[in-house]
C-alpha positions in Angstrom: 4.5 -26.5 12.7 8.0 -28.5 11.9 6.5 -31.7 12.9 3.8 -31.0 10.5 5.6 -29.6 7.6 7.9 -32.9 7.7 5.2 -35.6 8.2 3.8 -37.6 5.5 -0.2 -37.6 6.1 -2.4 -38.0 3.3 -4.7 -35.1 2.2 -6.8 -34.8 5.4 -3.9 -31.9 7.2 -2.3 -31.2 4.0 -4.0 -27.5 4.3 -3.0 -25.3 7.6 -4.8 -21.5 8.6 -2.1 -19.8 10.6 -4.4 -16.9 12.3 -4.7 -14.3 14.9 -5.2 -10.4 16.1 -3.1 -8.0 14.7 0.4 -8.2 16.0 0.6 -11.6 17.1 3.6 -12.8 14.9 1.7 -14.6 12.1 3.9 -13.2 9.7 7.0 -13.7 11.6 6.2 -17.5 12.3 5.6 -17.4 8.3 8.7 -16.1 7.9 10.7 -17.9 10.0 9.2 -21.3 8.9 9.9 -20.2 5.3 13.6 -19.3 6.0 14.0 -23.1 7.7 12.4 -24.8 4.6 14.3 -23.0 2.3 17.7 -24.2 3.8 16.2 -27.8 4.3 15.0 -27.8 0.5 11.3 -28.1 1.3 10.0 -24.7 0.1 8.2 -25.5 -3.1 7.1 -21.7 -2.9 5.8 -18.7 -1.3 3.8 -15.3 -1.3 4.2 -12.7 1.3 0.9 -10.3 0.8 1.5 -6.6 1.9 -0.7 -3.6 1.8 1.9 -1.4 2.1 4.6 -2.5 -0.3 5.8 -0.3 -3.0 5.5 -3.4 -5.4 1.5 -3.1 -6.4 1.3 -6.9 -7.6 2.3 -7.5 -3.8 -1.3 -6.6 -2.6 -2.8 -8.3 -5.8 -4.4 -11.9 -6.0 -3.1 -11.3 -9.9 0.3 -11.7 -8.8 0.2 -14.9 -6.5 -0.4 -18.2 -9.1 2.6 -16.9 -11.7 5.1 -16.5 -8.6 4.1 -19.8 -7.1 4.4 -21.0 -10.6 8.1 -19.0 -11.3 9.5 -21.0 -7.9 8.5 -24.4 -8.6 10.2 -23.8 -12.4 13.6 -23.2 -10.6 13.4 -26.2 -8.3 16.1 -28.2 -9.5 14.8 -31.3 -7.7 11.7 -31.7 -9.3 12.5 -32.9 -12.4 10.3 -32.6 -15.8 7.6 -30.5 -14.2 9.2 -27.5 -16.0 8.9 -29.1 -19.3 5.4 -29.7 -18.3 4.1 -26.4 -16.7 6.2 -24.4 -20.0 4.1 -27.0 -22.3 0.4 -25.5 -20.5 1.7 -22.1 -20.7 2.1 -22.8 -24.8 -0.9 -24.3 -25.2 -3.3 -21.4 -23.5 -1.5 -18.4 -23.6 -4.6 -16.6 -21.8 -3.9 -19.0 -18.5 -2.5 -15.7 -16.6 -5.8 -13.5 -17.4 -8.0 -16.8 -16.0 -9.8 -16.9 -12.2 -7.3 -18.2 -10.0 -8.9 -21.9 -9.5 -8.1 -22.5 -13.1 -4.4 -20.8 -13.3 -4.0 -23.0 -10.8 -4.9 -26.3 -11.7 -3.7 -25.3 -15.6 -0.4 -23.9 -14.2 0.5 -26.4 -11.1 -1.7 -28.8 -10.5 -2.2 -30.5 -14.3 1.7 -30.5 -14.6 1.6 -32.4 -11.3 -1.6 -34.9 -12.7 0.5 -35.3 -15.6 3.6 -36.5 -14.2 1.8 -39.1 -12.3 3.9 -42.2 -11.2 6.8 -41.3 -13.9 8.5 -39.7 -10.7 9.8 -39.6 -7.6 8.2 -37.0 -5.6 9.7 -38.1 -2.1 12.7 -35.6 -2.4 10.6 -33.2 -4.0 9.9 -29.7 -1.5 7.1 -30.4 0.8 5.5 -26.6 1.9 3.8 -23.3 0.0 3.7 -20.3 2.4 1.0 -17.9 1.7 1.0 -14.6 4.3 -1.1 -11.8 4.8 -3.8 -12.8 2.8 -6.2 -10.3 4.8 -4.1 -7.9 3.0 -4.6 -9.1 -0.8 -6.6 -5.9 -2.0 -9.7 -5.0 -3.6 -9.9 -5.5 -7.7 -7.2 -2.8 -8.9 -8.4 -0.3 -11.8 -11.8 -0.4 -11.4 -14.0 2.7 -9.4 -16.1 1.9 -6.4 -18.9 3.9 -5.7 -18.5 2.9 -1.9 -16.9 1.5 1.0 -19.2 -1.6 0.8 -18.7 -2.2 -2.7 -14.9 -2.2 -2.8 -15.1 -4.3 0.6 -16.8 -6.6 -1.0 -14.0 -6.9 -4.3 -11.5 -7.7 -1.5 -13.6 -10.2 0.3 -14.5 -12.2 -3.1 -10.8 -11.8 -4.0 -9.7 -13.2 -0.4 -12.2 -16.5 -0.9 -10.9 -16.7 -4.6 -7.0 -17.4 -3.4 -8.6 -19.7 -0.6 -10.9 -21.6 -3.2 -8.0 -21.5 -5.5 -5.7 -23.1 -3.1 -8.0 -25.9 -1.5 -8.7 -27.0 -5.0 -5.0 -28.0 -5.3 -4.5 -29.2 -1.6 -7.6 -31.3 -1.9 -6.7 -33.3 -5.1 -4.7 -36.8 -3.7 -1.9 -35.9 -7.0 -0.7 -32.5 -5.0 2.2 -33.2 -3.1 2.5 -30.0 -0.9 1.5 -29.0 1.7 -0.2 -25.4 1.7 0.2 -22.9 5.2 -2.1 -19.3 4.6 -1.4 -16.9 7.6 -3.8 -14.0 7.9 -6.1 -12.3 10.1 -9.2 -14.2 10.6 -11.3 -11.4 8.6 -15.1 -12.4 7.9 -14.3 -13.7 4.3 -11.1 -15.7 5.6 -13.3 -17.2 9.0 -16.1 -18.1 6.9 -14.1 -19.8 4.2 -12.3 -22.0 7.0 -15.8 -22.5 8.6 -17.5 -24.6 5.8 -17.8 -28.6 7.1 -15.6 -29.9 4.6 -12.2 -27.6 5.2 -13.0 -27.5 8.6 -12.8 -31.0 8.6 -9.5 -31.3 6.7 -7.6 -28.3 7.6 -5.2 -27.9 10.3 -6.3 -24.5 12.0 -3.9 -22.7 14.2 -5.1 -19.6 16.3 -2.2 -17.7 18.0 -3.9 -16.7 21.1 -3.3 -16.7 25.2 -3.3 -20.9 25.2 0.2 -21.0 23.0 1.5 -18.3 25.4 4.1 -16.3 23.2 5.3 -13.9 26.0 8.0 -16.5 26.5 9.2 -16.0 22.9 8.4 -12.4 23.0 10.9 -12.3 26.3 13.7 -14.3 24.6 13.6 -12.0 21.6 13.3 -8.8 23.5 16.4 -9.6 25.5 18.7 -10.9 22.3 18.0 -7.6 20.7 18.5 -5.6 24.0 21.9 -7.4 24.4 22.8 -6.8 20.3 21.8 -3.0 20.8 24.3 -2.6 23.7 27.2 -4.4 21.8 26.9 -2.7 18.7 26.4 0.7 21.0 29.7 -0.2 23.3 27.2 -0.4 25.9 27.9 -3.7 27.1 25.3 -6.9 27.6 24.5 -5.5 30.7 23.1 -1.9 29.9 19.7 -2.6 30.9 18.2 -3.6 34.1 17.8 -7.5 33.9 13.6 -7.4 34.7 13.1 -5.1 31.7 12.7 -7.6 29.1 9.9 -10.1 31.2 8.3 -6.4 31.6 8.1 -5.6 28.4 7.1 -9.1 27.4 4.0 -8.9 29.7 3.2 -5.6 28.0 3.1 -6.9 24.7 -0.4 -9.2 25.2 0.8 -11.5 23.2 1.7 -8.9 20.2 5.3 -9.7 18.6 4.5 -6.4 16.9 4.9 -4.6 20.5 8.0 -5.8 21.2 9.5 -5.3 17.5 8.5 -1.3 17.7 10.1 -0.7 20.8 13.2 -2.6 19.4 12.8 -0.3 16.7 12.4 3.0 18.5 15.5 2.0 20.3 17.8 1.4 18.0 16.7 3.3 14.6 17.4 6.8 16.3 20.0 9.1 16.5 19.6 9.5 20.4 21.1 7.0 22.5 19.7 4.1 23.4 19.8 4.4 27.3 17.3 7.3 26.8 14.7 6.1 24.5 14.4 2.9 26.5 14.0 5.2 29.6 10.9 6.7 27.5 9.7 3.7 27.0 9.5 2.3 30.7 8.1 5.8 31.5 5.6 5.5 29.0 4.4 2.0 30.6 4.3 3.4 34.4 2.2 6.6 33.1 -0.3 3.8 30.5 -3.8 3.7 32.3 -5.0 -0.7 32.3 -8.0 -0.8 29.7 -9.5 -3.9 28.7 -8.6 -3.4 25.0 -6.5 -5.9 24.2 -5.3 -3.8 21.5 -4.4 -0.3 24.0 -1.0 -1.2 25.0 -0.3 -1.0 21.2 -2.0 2.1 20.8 -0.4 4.0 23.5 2.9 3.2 22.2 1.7 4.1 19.0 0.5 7.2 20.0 3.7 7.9 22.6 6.1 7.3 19.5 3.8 9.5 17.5 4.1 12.5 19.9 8.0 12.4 19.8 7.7 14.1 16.4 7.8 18.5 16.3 4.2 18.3 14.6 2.5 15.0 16.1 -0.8 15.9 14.5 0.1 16.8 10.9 2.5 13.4 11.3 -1.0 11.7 11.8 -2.0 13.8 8.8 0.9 12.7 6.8 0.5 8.8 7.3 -3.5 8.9 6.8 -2.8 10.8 3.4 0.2 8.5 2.6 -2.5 5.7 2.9 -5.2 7.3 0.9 -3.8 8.2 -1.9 -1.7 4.7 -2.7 0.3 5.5 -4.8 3.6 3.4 -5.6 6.0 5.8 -6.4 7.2 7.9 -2.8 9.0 11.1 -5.1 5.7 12.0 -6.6 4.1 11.7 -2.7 7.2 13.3 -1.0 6.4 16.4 -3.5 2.9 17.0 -2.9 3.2 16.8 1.0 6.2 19.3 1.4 5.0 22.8 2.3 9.0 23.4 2.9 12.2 21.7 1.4 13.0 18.2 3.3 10.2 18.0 5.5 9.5 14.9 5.2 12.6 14.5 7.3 11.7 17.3 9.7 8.2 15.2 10.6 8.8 11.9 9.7 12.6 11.4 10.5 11.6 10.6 14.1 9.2 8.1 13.7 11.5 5.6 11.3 10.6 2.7 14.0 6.7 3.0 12.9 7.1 3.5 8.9 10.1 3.1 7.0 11.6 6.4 4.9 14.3 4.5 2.7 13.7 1.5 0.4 16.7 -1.3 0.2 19.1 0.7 -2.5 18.9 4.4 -0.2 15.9 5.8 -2.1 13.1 7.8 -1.1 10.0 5.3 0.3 7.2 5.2 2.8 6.8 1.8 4.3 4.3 0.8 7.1 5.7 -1.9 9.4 2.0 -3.0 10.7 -1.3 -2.5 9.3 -2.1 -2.4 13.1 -0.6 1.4 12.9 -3.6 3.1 10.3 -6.0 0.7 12.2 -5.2 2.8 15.1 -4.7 6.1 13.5 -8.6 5.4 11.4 -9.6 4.7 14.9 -11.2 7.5 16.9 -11.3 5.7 19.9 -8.0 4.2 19.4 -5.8 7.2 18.2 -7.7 9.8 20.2 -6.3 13.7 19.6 -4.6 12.4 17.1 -7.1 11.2 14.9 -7.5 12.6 11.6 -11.3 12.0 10.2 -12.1 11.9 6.3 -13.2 15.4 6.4 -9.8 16.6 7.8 -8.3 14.6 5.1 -10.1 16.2 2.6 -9.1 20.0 3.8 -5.5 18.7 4.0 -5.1 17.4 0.6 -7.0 20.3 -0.6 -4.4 22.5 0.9 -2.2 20.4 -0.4 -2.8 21.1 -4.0 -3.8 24.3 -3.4 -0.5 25.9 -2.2 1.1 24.0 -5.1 -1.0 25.7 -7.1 0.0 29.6 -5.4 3.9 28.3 -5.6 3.6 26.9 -9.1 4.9 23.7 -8.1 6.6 21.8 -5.6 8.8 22.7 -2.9 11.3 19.3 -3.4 13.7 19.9 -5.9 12.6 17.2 -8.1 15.6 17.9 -10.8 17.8 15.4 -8.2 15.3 12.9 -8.2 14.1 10.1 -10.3 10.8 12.0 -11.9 11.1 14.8 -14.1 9.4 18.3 -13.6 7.0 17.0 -16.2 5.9 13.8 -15.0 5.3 15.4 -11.9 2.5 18.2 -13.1 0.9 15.5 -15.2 0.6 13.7 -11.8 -0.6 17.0 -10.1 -2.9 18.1 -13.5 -4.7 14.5 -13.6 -4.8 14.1 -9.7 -6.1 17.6 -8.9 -9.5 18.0 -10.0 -11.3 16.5 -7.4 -8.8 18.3 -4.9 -9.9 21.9 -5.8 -12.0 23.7 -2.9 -14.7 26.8 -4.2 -13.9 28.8 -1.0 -10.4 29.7 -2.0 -9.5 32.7 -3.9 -8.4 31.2 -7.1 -6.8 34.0 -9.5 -7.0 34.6 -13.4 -3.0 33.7 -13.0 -4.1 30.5 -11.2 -6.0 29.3 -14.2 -3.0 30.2 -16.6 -0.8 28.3 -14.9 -2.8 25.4 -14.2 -3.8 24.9 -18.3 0.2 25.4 -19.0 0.7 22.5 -17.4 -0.4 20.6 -20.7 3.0 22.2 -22.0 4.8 20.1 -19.7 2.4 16.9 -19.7 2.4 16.8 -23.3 -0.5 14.2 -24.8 -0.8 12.6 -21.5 -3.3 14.8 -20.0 -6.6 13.7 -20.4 -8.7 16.5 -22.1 -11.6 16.2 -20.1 -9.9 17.4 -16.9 -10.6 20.7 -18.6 -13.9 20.7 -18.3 -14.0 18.9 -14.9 -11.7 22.1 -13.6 -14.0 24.4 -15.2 -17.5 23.0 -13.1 -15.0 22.9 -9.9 -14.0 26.6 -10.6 -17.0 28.1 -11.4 -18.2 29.8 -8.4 -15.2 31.8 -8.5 -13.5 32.1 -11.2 -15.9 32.4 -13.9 -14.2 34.9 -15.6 -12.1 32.0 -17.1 -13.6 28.4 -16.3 -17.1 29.2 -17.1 -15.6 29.9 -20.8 -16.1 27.0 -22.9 -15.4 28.7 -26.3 -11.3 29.2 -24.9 -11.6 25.9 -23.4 -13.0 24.4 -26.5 -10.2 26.1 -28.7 -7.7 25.3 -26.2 -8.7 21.3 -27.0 -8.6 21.9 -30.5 -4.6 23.6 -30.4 -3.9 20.5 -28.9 -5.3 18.4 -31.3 -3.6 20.0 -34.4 -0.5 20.7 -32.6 0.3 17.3 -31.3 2.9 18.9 -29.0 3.6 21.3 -26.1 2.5 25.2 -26.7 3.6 28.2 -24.5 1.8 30.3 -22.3 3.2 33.4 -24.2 2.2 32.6 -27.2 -1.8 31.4 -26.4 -3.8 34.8 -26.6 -2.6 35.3 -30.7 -3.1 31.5 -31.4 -6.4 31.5 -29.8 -7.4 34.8 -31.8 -5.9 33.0 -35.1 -8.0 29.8 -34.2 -11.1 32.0 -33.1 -11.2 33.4 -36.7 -10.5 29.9 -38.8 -13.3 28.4 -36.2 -16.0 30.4 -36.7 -15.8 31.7 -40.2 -18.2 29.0 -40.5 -21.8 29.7 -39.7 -22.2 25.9 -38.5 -20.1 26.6 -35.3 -22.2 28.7 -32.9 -20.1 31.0 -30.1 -21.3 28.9 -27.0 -22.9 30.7 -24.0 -21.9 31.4 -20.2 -24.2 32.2 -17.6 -21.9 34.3 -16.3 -19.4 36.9 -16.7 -16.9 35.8 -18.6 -13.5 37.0 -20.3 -13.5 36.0 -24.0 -10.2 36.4 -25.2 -9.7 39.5 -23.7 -12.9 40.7 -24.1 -15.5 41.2 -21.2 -19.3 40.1 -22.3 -22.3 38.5 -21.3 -22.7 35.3 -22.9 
């Protein structure tokens, strides 16, 4: 990969595909070849894709043109091209809402045409790194009706950064070379299949004939070594076969070995005893063909260490539903008890980070390789956690919220207000609520003074949404469209918060101003319903 970065070809090689299964140090080998380009000058840029990253445009195909863009504008060696690029930008200032094909060639590739001959591009860099493709998402802020459909978003969106950047490896005027590492999902395969990139593209599949349980050995015994020194356990600490072991066990999988570095060394227990767990976990691992069932059962072992494996398993599928980028609002909705994130996570720190770089609250996945286990029946066994389970979890969820009248984590101390946090819960909640449980009249209360502490940010129609959810059982109040109706309308005049306290005399002012007029007709329930007070039939 260093011979090739460094040669001079023409265009036929100028594009490599970095691929392989899950695990099998694509995105290391990225890393590691951007690191040794950046100190040797020759990274003109780079884009790491992650799924899992609490940065959104980091799982966006949005996001990848403009940083390519930002990094060649502060390389100091390629002169005039920022002149150039800033000169596009002025004269179509809707370049950044284009398709990516033409960002690219308005935004890189014409500043590049333009400069022509008028420079010296030999000590320019040589190399754009583009990893994880396979997890550049699915269109953001649009609604899929299915699976399929929002498959197929991510799939167009995949071949749309491949298309994007063959277009500027295959003009003769790009000088750089382009290396995308991914998985070699259908889109991706297919793209790299078609006669002419096939043709000119260097492919690279990390499989058994490059043999990585060499590397995977070498590392495992540097960080074996560094644990024992930094524990005052010596270089010595572990028996000297354990890291060829471990190596075989890995099948090729960096991401095998990095885990159990990281269950060793992450914990508060020592190290001699969870590396003792992990060479009792390997004698007691049945041989399966999967190549993927080493992983898993180390997976699943480090997933049993926790006090409550299954709800663990719960945790991390519902972390992974609900996406959303801020970890305080998530922490809050998952605690049935002050700091249990701690209590269920704290233990499994080597399979999903708990702390973001600054010492704040965050949930990040090392591997994608851990939900495609855990979304796995076969793979992640009695500890798999089907869609329906989700679905009775999260309605808990927001159901004992709703009995506690609010969260357990003291939110005061943390970076969201009390507010922000029920406008979260209010907006998020509707499609959460479950008939069978005994929602109260008190429920209801609390639930519409929320607006109070959302303000206008609530949308109004989650009224009426919470009112079709509710009506089985508490029809009493939900089925009542008049109050809900009025309820819209204090909000309209008011413009501002309104207490609970104060709702039954303002509804009964607004009841008479409303319908004095004989235009407005008292809407009807099939049900029984409470009318300010009032018990009636329709």
């Amino acid at each position: 990969m260093r011979l090739w970065v460094g040669s001079n070809t023409e265009v036929k090689g100028r594009y490599c595909f970095l691929s392989g299964p899950a695990g099998s140090g694509k995105t290391a080998i990225a890393g590691t070849i951007a690191d040794e380009c950046h100190s040797r000058g020759w990274l003109a840029g780079s884009f790491f894709f992650s799924a899992f990253s609490s940065i959104p445009e980091r799982r966006s195909k949005r996001a990848l043109v403009p940083t390519l863009t930002y990094h060649l504008l502060h390389q100091a060696t390629i002169l005039l091209l920022k002149e150039s690029i800033l000169s596009s930008i002025d004269a179509d200032k809707s370049v950044f809402e284009k398709n990516l094909v033409q960002q690219i060639r308005l935004l890189i590739l014409g500043p590049v045409q333009h400069l022509g001959r008028a420079v010296d591009k030999r000590k320019w860099p040589k190399v754009i790194i583009v990893d994880g493709l396979d997890e550049c998402d699915a269109d953001v802020g649009r609604e899929y009706d299915t699976e399929g459909e929002r498959r197929k978003s991510q799939e167009d969106n995949h071949s749309e950064v491949l298309s994007a950047l063959w277009a500027a490896a295959a003009d003769p005027a790009f000088p750089f070379r382009i290396i995308v590492a991914s998985r070699p999902e259908r889109s991706i395969q297919s793209f790299f299949s078609k006669p002419n990139v096939k043709a000119a593209a260097k492919i690279m599949f990390l499989d058994d004939n490059y043999d990585p349980t060499t590397d995977i050995e070498t590392f495992l015994r540097a960080s074996l070594i560094r644990i024992g020194l930094d524990n005052h356990l010596g270089e010595d600490w572990f028996s000297p076969g354990v890291p060829r072991l471990l190596a075989q066990e890995a099948s090729g999988q960096f991401i095998y070995a990095t885990t159990i570095i990281r269950f060793i060394e992450v914990s508060n227990i020592p190290p001699i005893h969870q590396l003792r767990c992990v060479l009792e976990w390997h004698r007691s691992r049945p041989d399966s063909p999967n190549p993927f069932a080493k992983l898993d059962a180390l997976y699943l072992a480090i997933l049993n260490t926790s006090r409550d494996a299954i709800l663990a398993a719960k945790w991390l599928r519902t972390i992974e539903y609900l996406d959303y980028p801020d970890p305080w609002f998530v922490r809050a909705l998952l605690e049935s008890s002050p700091s249990e994130t701690e209590f269920i996570l704290g233990g499994l720190q080597s399979l999903v980070g708990l702390e973001d770089a600054s010492g704040g609250p965050s949930f990040h996945f090392y591997h994608k390789s851990l939900l495609d286990c855990l979304g796995d029946s076969n793979r992640s066994a009695e500890l798999y956690v089907d869609d329906e389970d989700l679905k009775v979890f999260l309605q808990e969820r927001y159901y004992q919220i709703l009995k506690d009248r609010g969260p357990q984590r003291e939110l005061r101390r943390s970076k969201i207000t009390l507010g922000a946090f029920f406008n979260f819960y209010q907006g998020n909640s509707v499609g959460h609520f479950d008939p069978s449980r005994g929602y109260t009249d008190s429920d209801v209360d609390w639930w519409i003074s929320l607006s109070s502490y959302c303000g206008s940010t609530c949308d109004h129609h989650h009224f009426s949404e919470m009112r079709e959810s509710m009506h089985a059982n508490v029809c009493v109040k939900w089925n009542n469209p008049f109050k809900l109706s009025l309820l819209q309308r204090l909000r309209w005049l008011t413009y501002g918060p309104v207490s609970l306290a104060s709702l039954p005399s303002i509804l009964q002012n607004l009841e008479k101003r409303y319908f004095a007029s004989p235009q407005i007709a008292r809407p009807k329930c099939h049900g029984p319903c409470l009318t300010l007070g009032r018990e009636s039939r329709g």
